[in-house]
Steps between C-alpha positions, in 0.01 A plus 500: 500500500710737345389783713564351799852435425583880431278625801727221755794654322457836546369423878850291506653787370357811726508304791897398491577848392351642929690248632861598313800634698493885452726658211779722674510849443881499615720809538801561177825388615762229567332171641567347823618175570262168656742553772469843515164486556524246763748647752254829431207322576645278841600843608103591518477214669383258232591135484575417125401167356538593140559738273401558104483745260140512320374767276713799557564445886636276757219231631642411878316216692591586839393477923433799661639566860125389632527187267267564238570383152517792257504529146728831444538671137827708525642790269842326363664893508355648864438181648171664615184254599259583217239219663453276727259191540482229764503163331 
């Protein structure tokens, strides 16, 4: 009994680290702003829904112009896409 609860925990625990949003690797400098990163973003032709800062980079829920929904990780200092997944 025993050894089944440490094997489902370290399943639990293998499996929920593949599915984590990405650590940023971000550039050194001043930040930018959530609404920095929006107007950047709707100028590429994004439509924003929300915006979030999560381990070391922006997290931006967004349309793109063909109206997918994307899941875009953005460098807070170059405002560069580091990845981008449809949701």
């Amino acid at each position: 009994m025993y050894l089944k609860k440490i094997t489902l925990i370290a399943i639990f625990a293998l499996s929920s680290s593949a599915f984590a949003s990405p650590r940023c690797e971000v550039a050194k400098g001043p930040s930018k702003s959530e609404q920095e990163v929006t107007a950047h973003l709707k100028e590429q032709g994004f439509e924003v829904r929300r915006v979030k800062s999560s381990k070391g980079c922006y997290e931006v829920y967004a349309r793109r112009s063909d109206g997918v929904k994307v899941e875009l990780y953005v460098d807070p200092v170059t405002l560069k896409i580091l990845k981008q997944e449809r949701e």
